[in-house]
C-alpha positions in Angstrom: -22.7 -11.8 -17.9 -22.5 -11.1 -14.3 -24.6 -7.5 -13.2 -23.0 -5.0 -11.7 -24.5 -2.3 -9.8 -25.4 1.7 -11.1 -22.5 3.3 -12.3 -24.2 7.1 -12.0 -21.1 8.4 -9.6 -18.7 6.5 -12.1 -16.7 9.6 -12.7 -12.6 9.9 -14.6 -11.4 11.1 -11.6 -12.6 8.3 -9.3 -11.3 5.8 -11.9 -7.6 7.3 -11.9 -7.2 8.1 -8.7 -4.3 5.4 -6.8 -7.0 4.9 -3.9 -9.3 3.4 -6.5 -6.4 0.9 -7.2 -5.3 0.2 -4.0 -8.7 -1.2 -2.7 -8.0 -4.7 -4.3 -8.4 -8.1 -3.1 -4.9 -8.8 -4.0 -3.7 -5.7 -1.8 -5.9 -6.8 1.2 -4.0 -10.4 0.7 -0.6 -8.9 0.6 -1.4 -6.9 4.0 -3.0 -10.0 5.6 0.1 -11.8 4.8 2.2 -9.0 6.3 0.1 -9.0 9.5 0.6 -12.6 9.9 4.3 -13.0 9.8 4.5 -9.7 11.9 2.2 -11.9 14.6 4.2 -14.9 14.4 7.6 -13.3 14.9 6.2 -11.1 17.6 5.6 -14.9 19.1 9.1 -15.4 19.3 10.1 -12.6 20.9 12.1 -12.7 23.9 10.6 -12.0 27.3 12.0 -8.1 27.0 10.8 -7.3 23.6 7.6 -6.2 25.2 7.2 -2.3 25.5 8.0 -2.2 29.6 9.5 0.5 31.6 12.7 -1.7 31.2 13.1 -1.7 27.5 14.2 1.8 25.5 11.0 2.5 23.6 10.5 5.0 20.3 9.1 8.6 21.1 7.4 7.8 17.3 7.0 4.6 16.1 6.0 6.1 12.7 9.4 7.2 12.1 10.8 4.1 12.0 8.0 2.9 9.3 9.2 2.3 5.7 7.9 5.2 3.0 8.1 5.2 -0.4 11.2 6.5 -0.6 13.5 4.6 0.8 13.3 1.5 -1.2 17.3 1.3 -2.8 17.0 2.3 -6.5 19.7 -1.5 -7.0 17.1 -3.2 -4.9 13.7 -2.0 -6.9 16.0 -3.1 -10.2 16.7 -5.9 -9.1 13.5 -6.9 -7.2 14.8 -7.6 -4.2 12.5 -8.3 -1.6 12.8 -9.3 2.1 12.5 -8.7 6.1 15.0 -7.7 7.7 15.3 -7.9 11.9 17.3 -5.3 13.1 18.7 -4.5 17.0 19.7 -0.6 18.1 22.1 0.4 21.0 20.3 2.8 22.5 22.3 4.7 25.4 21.1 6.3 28.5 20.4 9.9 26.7 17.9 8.2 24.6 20.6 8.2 21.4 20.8 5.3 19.1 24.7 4.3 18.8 24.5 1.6 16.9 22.7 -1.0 15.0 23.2 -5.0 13.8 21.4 -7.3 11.6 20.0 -10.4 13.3 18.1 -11.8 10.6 18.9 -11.0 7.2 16.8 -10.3 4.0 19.8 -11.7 2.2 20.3 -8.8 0.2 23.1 -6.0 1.3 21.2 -3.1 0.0 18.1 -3.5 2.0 20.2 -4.9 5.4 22.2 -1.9 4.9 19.1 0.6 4.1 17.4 -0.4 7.5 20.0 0.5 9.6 20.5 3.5 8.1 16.9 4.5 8.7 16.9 3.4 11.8 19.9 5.3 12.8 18.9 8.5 11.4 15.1 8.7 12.2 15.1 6.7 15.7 14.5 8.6 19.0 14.1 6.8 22.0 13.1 6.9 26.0 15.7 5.3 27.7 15.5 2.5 29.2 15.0 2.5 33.0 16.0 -0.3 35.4 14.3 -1.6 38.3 15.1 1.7 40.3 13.7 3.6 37.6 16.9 5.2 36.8 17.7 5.7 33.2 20.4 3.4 31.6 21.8 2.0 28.5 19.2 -0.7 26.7 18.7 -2.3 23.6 15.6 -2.2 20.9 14.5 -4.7 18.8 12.3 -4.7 15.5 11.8 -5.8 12.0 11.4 -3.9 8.8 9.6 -5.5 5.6 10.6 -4.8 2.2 7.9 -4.8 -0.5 7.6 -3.5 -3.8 5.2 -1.5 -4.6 4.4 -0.4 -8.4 2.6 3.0 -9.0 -0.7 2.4 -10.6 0.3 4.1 -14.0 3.7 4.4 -15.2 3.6 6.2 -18.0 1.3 6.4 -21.1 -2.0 4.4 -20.2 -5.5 3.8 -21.5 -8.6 2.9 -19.7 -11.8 2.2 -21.8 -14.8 0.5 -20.6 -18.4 0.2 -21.9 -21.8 -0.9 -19.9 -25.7 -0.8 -20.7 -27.9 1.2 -18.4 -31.9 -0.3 -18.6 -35.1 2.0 -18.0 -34.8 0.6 -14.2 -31.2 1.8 -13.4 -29.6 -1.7 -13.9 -26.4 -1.6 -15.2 -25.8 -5.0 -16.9 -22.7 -5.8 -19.9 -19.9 -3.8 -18.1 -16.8 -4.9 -20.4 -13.1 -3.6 -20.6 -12.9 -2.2 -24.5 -9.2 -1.6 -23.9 -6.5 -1.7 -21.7 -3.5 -0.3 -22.8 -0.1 1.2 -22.2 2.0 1.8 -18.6 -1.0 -0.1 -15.9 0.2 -1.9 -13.1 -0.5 -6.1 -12.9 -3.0 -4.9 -10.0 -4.6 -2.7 -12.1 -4.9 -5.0 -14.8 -5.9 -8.0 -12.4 -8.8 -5.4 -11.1 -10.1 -5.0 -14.3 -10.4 -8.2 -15.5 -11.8 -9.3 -12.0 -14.6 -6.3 -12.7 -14.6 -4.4 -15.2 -16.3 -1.6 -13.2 -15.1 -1.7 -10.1 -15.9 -0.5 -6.7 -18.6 1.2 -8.3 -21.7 -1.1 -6.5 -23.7 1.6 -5.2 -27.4 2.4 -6.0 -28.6 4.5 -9.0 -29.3 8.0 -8.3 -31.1 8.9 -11.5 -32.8 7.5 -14.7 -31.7 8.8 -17.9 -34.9 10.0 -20.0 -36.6 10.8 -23.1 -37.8 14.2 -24.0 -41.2 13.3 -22.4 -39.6 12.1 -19.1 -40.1 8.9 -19.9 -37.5 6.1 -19.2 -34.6 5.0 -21.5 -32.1 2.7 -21.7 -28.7 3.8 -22.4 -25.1 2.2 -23.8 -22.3 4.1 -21.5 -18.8 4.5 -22.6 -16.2 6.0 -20.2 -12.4 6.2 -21.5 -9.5 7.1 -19.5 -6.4 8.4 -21.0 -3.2 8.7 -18.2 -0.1 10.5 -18.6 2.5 10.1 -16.2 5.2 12.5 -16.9 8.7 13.1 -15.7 9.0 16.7 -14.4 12.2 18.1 -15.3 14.8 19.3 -11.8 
């Protein structure tokens, strides 16, 4: 059985809370993946993409990030997935006025989602020719459509067990059940290590009545309600 580090600051907050999920290997993957076909279309670019004086440019680029939110209820049903590369009309006031799909994610919903955020939450600087003067340009980017489950969907159990020895080494860390609404990252975590993310040294010893050290079995267990709240 593999050792795993002190689990002293192991606590049922830490071990519900989505930043505890989100810090998995298969999460890192995902964004490295992103990152990469971000860099290699940014390669293809054309000469103008780049953010000059000549090019309309976004007053916040966050606006134009994807949130939670907008995912199309069809397209989560229907796990649709996809980048889509998108080009705005943006006139000499700044103002977007319209907005095409050059490269399709082959599904309507999410072609037709990014143009509407675009539309709505863009706000450019115009772009300036060689003069400096403000004129009519055009913007190009790309927006990536990934599902994302929440951690716990509903009803969910977490149970885990591990032995603490008179040193502070926690060895036997095993999942005693894992049950109901937990995301496939979740699970995957778990089953990669059953006490994860919680490799950090031990802070006390538990003890006898005389001070002296004793080893200890641990059992933590997680129950998780996610509940619709009534409108």
């Amino acid at each position: 059985m593999k050792k795993i580090a002190p689990l002293f600051a192991l606590s049922l907050a830490a071990l519900a809370s989505p930043v505890f999920a989100q810090s998995t290997a298969e999460e890192a993957a995902e964004d490295a993946i992103e990152l990469a076909v971000d860099a290699a279309q940014s390669a293809a670019r054309p000469a103008d993409w780049s953010a000059s004086v000549q090019s309309p440019r976004p007053v916040d680029y966050m606006a134009l990030e994807l949130r939670p939110a907008d995912y199309p209820a069809s397209s989560w049903v229907a796990d649709e997935e996809g980048m889509v590369e998108y080009e705005l009309s943006v006139d000499a006031d700044g103002k977007v006025s319209d907005c095409s799909i050059t490269q399709s994610s082959t599904f309507a919903a999410l072609d037709a989602k990014t143009c509407e955020i675009a539309l709505s939450r863009g706000v450019f600087q115009p772009a300036t020719n060689d003069d400096g003067e403000v004129i009519a340009g055009v913007y190009r980017d790309r927006m990536i459509w990934t599902k994302r489950e929440p951690e716990f969907a509903g009803t969910a159990t977490i149970h885990v067990r591990y032995n603490v020895a008179k040193d502070g080494e926690v060895t036997d860390c095993d999942v005693v059940e894992l049950s109901g609404a937990i995301s496939d990252r979740m699970r995957q975590t778990f089953e990669r290590e059953p006490c994860p993310g919680m490799n950090r040294p031990a802070r006390a010893l538990y003890r006898d009545e005389n001070g002296n050290p004793v080893a200890k079995t641990i059992e933590l267990q997680v129950i998780v309600k996610a509940e619709t709240i009534e409108e």
